[in-house]
DOZAFI-388016 format. One line per 4 residues: number of its first residue (from 0); their letters; for each residue x, y, z negated of N, C-alpha, C. Coordinates in steps of 0.2 Angstrom, whole numbers, plus 5000, padded with zeros to 4 digits. Layout:
DOZAFI-388016
NUM = a = X,Y,Z,X,Y,Z,X,Y,Z; ...
***
This chain:
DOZAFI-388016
0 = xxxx = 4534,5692,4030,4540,5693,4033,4546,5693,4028; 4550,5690,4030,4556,5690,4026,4560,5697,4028; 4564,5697,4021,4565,5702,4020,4572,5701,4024; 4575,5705,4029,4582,5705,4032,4587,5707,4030
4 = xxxx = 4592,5705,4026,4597,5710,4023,4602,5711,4029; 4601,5716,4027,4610,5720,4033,4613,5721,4030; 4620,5719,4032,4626,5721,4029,4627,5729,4029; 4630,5731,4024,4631,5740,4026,4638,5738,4029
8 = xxxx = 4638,5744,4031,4644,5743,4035,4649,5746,4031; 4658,5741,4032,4661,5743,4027,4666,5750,4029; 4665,5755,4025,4669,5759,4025,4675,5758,4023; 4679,5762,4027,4686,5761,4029,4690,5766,4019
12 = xxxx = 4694,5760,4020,4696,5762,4013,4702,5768,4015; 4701,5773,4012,4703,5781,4013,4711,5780,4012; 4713,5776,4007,4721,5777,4005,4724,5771,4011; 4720,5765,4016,4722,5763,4018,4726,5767,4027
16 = xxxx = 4720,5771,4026,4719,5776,4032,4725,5785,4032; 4726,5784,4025,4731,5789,4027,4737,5785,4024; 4740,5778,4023,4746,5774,4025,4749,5776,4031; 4741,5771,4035,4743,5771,4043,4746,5779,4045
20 = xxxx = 4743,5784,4045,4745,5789,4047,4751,5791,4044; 4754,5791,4039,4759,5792,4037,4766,5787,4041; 4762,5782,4039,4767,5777,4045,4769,5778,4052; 4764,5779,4056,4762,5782,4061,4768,5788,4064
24 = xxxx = 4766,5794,4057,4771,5797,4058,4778,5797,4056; 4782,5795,4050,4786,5792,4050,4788,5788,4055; 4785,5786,4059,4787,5782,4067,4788,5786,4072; 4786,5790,4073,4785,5796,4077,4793,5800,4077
28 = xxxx = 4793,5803,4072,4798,5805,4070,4806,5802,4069; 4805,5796,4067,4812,5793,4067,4812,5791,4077; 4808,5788,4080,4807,5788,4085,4811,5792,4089; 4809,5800,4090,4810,5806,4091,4819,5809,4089
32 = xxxx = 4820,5808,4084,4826,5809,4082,4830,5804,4085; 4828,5798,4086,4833,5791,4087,4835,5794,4094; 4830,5796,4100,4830,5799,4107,4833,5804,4108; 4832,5811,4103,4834,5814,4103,4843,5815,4103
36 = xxxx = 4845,5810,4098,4853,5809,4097,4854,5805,4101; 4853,5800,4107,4855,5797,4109,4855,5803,4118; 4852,5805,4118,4850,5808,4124,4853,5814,4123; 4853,5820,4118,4857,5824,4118,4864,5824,4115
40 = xxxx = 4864,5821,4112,4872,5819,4108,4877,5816,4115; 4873,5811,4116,4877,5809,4119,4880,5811,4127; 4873,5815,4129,4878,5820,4135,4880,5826,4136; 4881,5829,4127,4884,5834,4126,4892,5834,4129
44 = xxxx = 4895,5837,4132,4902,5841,4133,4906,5836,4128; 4904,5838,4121,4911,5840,4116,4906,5834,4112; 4903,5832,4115,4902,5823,4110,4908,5818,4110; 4908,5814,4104,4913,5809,4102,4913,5804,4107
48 = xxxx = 4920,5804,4112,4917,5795,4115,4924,5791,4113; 4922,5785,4115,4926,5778,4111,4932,5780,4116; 4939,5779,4113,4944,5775,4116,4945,5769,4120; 4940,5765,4117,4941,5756,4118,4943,5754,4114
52 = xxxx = 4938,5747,4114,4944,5744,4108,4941,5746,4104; 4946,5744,4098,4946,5748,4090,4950,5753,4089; 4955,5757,4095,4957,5762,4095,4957,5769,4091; 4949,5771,4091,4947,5777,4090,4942,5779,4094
56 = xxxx = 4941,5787,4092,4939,5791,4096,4940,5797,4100; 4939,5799,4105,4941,5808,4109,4936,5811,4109; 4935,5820,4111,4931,5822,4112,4935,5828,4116; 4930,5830,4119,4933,5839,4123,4933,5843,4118
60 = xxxx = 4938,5848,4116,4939,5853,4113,4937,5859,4116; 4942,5861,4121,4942,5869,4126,4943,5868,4130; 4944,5870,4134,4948,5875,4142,4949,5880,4143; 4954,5883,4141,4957,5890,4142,4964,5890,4146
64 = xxxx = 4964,5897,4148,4970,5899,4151,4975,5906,4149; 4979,5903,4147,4986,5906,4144,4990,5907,4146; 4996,5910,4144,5002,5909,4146,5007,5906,4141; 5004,5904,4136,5007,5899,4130,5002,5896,4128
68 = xxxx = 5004,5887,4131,5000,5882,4129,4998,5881,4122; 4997,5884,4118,4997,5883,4110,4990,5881,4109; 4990,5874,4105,4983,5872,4101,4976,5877,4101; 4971,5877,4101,4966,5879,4098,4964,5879,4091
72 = xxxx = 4961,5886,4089,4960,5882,4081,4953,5883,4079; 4953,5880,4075,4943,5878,4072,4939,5886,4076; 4934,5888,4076,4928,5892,4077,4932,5897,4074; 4930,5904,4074,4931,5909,4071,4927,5907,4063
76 = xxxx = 4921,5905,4065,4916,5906,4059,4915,5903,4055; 4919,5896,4057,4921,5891,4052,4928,5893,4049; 4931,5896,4053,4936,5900,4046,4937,5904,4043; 4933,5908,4044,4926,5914,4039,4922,5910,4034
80 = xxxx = 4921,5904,4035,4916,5902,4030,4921,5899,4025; 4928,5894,4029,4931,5891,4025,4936,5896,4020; 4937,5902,4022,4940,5908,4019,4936,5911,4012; 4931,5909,4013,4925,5910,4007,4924,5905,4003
84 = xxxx = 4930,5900,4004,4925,5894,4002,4921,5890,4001; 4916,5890,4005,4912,5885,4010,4916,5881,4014; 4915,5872,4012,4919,5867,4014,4915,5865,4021; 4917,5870,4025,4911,5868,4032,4916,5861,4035
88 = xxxx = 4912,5856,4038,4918,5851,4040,4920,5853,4049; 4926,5852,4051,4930,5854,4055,4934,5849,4058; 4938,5846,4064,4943,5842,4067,4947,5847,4070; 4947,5852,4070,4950,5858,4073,4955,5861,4065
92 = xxxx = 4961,5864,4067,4965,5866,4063,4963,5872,4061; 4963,5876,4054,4963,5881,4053,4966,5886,4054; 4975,5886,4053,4980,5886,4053,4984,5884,4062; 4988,5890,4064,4990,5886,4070,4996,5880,4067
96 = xxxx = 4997,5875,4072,5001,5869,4070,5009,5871,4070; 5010,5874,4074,5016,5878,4077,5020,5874,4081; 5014,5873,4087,5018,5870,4089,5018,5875,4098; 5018,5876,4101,5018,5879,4107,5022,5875,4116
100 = xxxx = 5018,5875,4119,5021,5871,4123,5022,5874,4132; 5024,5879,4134,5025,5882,4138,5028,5888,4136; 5035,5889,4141,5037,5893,4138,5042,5897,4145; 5037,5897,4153,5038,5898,4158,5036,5903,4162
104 = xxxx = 5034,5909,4156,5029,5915,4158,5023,5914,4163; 5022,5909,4167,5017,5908,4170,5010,5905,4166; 5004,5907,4168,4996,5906,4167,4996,5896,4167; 4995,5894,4162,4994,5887,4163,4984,5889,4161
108 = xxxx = 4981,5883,4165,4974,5879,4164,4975,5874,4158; 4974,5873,4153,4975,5866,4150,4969,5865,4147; 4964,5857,4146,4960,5856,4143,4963,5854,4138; 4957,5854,4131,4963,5850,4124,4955,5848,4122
112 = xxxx = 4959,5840,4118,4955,5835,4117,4957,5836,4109; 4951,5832,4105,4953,5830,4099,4953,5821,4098; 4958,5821,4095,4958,5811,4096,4959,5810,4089; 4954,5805,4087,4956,5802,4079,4956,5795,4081
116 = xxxx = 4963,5792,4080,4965,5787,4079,4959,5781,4073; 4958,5776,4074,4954,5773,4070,4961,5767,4065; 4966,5770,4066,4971,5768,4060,4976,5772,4059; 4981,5771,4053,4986,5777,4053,4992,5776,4055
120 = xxxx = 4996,5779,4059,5002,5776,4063,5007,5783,4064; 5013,5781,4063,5017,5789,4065,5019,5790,4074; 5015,5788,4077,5014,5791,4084,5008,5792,4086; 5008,5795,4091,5003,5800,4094,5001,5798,4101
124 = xxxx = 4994,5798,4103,4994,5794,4109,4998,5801,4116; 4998,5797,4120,4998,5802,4126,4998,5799,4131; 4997,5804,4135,4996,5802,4143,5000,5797,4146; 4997,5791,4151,5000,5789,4156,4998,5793,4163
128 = xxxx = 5004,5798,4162,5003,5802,4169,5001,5799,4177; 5003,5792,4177,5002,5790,4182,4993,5786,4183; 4991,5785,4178,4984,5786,4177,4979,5791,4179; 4981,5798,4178,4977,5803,4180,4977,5805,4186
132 = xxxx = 4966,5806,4186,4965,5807,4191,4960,5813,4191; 4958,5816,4194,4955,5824,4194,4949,5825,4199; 4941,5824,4197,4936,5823,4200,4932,5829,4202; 4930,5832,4206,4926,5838,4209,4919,5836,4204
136 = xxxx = 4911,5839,4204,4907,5838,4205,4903,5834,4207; 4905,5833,4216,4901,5830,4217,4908,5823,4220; 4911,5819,4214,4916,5815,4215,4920,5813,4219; 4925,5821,4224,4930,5820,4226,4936,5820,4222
140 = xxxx = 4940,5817,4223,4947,5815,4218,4950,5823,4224; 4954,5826,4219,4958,5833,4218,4964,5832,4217; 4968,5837,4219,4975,5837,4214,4976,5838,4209; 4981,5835,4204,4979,5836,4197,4989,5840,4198
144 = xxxx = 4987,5846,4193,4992,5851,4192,4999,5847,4189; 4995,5844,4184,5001,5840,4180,5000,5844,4174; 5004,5841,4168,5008,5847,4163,5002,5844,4155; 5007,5839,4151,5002,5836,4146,5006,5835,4140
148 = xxxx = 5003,5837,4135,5006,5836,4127,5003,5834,4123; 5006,5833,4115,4999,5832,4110,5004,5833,4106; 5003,5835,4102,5002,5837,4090,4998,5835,4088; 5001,5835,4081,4998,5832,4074,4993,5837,4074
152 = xxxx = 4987,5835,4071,4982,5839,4069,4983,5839,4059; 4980,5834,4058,4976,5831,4052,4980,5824,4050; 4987,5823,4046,4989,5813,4046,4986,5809,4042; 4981,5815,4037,4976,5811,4033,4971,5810,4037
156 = xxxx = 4967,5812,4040,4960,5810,4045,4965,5805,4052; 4971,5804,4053,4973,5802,4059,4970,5808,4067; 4970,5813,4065,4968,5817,4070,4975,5822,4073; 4973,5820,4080,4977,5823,4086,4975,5828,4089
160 = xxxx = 4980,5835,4093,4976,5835,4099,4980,5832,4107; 4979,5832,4113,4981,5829,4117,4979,5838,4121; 4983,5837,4128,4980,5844,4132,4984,5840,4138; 4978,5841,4143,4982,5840,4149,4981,5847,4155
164 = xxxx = 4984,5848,4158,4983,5854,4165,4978,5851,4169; 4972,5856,4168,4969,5856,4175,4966,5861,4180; 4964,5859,4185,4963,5864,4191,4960,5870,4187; 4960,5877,4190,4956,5882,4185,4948,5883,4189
168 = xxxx = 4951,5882,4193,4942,5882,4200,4938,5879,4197; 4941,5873,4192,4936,5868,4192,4934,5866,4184; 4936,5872,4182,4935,5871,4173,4928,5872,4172; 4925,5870,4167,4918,5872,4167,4912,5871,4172
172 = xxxx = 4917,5866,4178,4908,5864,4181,4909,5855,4177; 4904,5853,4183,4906,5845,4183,4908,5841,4183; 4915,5845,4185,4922,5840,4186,4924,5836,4180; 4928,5832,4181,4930,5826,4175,4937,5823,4180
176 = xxxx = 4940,5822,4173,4948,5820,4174,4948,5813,4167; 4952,5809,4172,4951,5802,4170,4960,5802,4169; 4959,5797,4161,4967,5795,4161,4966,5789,4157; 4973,5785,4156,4974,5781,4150,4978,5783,4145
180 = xxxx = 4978,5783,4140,4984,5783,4134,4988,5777,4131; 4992,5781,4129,4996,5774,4125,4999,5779,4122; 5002,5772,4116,5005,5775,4112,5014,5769,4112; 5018,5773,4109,5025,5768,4108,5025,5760,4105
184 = xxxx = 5022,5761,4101,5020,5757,4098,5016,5750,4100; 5014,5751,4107,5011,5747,4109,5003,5746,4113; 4998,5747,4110,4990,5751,4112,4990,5755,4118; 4986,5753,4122,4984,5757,4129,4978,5756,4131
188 = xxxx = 4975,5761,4130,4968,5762,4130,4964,5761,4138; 4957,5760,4140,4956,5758,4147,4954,5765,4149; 4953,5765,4155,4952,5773,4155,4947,5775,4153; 4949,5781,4154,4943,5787,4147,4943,5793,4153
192 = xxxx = 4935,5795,4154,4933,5798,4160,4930,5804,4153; 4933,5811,4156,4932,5819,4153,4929,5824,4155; 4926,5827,4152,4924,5835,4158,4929,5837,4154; 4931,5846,4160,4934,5849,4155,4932,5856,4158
***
């Protein structure tokens, strides 16, 4: 009888077997992170959204209620850190701007936005009043109060903030307030839809 040789069977080469898994997870991971910033970033509140265009960008800052429309400024605990020394980064002012914008002893609502221009220009965007409009939750259009500014933040980063008046009923749910901007200079942005 002839003798039958059998092939041994080839065992899996160890360094090619932990590539794979290493790749694998590296995939895994970048994968995970890509979803996670795209899904949570971007339906956060106070995430960056486009102007249009080559514009720039906005984002929601606050919503509060005062009786002097005055800026907001950086987190308490970023001004804590940056008062230590720690260059925590920030688009919010450390420093009030000085600038104040009601001066009618009554309670305004205002949201305020941060807006960095994507060039540098000596104007400031601002509202087309005739643009805004003011959405409930479940998307009925609302009265909108009126009452809208903006100051220099930052002419080295081109960072602004803008504030417009909204309903107080309706701060902190779902609602969203849609407007356009422009600036003197010519640029008007398509509309830009906000929570506030």
């Amino acid at each position: 009888m002839a003798s039958m040789t059998r092939k041994s069977p080839t065992k899996p080469n160890p360094e090619r077997r932990r590539r794979r898994r290493i790749f694998a997870l590296i995939g895994i991971l970048v994968g995970g992170s890509a979803a996670f910033a795209t899904l949570g970033l971007a339906s956060s509140p106070h995430a960056w959204r486009p102007l249009g265009g080559d514009h720039g960008r906005i984002r929601w800052a606050e919503t509060r209620t005062d009786y002097a429309v005055e800026p907001p400024l950086a987190p308490e605990w970023i001004r804590d850190l940056r008062k230590r020394g720690v260059p925590w980064p920030t688009d919010q002012p450390l420093e009030p701007p000085g600038a104040s914008f009601a001066a009618d002893g009554a309670e305004h609502t205002v949201a305020w936005y941060v807006v960095q221009s994507s060039r540098s220009t000596n104007e400031l965007w601002h509202v087309q009043k005739d643009s805004v409009r003011v959405t409930d939750a479940q998307g009925q259009e609302v009265y909108w109060p009126g009452g809208t500014g903006a100051v220099l933040i930052d002419p080295d980063r081109n960072l602004q903030y803008l504030y417009l008046g909204v309903p107080r009923q309706l701060s902190g749910t779902e609602a969203r307030i849609r407007f356009r901007l422009s600036r003197f200079d010519g640029p008007t942005t398509p509309e830009i839809i906000l929570p506030f």
